[in-house]
C-alpha angles and dihedrals in degrees: 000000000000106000123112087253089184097173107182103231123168081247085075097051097108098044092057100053083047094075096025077084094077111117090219112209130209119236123227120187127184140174093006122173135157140177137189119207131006141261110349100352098058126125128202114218098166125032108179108320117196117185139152116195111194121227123256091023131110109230130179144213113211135177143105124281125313100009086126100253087124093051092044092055095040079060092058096055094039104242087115122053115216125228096212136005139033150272134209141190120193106306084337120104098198097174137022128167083194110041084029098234114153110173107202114248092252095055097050094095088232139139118223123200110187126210090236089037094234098233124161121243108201092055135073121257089256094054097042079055099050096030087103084050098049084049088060099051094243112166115264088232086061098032092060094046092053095045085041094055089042101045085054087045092050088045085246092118109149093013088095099104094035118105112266095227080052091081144073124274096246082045087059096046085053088054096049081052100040084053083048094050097044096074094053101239126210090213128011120204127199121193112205091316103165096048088092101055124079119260106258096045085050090051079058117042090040084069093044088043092053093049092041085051096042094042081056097043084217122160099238120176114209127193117204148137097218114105097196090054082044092053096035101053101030136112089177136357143216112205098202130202134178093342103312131090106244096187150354139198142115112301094263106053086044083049109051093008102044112159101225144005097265089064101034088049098045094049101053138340111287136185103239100197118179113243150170126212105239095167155350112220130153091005096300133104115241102210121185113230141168095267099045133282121335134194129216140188091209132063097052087147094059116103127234100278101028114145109228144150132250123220127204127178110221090227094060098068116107111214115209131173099181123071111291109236113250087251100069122109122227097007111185137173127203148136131289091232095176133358132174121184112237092174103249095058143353106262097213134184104206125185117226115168102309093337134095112202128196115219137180102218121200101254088231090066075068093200131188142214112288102356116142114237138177117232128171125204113206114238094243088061093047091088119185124213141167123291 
């Protein structure tokens, strides 16, 4: 009990028609920036961010803490006021420092799902969920249709007159979602929604999550610094730092084409090895490093000489003990240094030349501390960046 649990039954078929009503927007942000303090003591949160979210897409900001994705978010829905820039929803402008629009946070037309829920205590899970309709002076009539379609839709349905602090955690985080979806919102945000729960439980309810966002086709905006939340829910991604984005693409591309160290680093673990272009033959980039001669499919713009570095996933190295045919590309042979056993997989050193590389070995090759082996990395996974 506590996940999302959003089976799809012919039962549901007209709640779910029922929000796939929402006219979804697409954001487009430009020329944001925000500080916090004066003088010596400021703080930019935001430097000139750019940004353009699709509709119907679920796109995340991810970084650590303080890179400014809270505060970004916190702008869109108006609970942060900008110094410089604009946003815009849909047709809507609903700030600009220049043209001084500022659009109030309850007429924004979006959802908001909050890190600590939000949820009162002292009121029943019906009235936690219609509390934003009552605000807005909708009929009761009305008011008790719309809580009714998305408790069933939550899988809430006959919690409504229980006491909100009554339920789970995750049952409460369905209701804080449920409050964000009654109002049919163009666009729902989620800041960091999943961190309170325990791991096993967020393993859960992200899949459910991503199922519940993609059966709506809703543009839905998440913060997080997971990266495997980030990489799980997503359609396209924003890495932040200090403020800025640094890079954006769909999980996959962030994940094995990543454009420099600070991203490649922050959305998995990487080997960062030193090396220097020597040449560019048959399509591929010879690099020098510390354990021999490399090729790569990638940094075919780098000049004879560059200083790079070269990136490889651990769980792109390829382990043999028998003979590599000649064919192979980027054969190497070094020394299990250290190896420990985490039940998936063999998390290995292994010494090869100057460098150390960490590798995540298939359990059936059954290896064994120093050994020499051979291993091979194929080119497209040798990824370049910039140093």
């Amino acid at each position: 009990m506590g996940c999302f649990n959003l089976i799809i039954s012919p039962s549901l078929d007209q709640v779910w028609a029922f929000y796939g009503r929402i006219a979804t927007m697409e954001i487009q942000i430009s020329g944001l920036s925000k500080t916090y303090g004066t003088g010596s003591k400021s703080f930019q949160a935001l430097n000139n961010i750019n940004l353009t979210i699709p509709a119907n897409s679920i796109y995340t900001l991810l970084g650590p803490s303080g890179c400014g994705k809270t505060t970004l978010l916190r702008c869109i829905v108006g609970l942060e006021q900008p110094d410089t820039g604009e946003i815009r929803i849909g047709d809507q402008i609903v700030w600009s420092a220049e043209k001084n629009i500022l659009i109030p946070p309850e007429k924004r037309g979006l959802g908001m799902v909050f890190q600590t829920y939000a949820i009162w205590p002292h009121m029943s899970v019906f009235d936690n969920i219609a509390y934003p309709l009552q605000v807005a002076g909708v009929a009761k009539e009305t008011i008790r249709e719309k809580v009714d379609a998305v408790l069933k839709f939550v899988q809430l349905e006959g919690l409504g007159n229980r006491p909100a602090p009554h339920l789970s955690g995750g049952q409460q985080q369905r209701v804080a979602l449920a409050r964000a979806l009654v109002g049919e919102p163009k666009v729902i945000l989620f800041d960091e929604p999943l961190s309170n729960l325990d791991a096993k439980l967020r393993e859960e309810t992200r899949k459910d999550l991503k199922k519940f966002l993609s059966r709506l086709n809703m543009t839905a905006i998440y913060v997080t610094h997971d990266r495997v939340e980030a990489l799980a829910l997503s359609d396209r991604i924003a890495v932040l730092k200090a403020g800025q984005i640094v890079e954006t693409g769909e999980p996959q591309d962030i994940y094995f084409k990543a454009q420099s160290r600070y991203v490649a680093d922050f959305i998995g673990r990487a080997n960062e090895i030193p090396a220097t272009v020597l040449r560019h033959e048959n399509g591929l980039t010879i690099v020098s490093t510390g354990m021999g001669e490399v090729a790569c499919a990638t940094g075919s713009d780098l000049a004879l000489g560059t200083e790079t570095t070269l990136c490889i996933r651990p769980e792109m190295i390829r382990l043999y003990r028998a003979q590599l045919a000649e064919s192979d590309t980027n054969k190497l042979t070094g020394s299990l240094d250290e190896l420990e056993f985490v039940g998936e997989v063999f998390e290995a050193n292994i010494r090869i030349g100057e460098v150390s590389l960490i590798a995540s070995l298939d359990p059936e090759s059954n290896p064994a501390l120093n050994d020499t082996v051979e291993l091979a990395v194929a080119p497209r996974h040798c990824l370049l960046l910039s140093r």
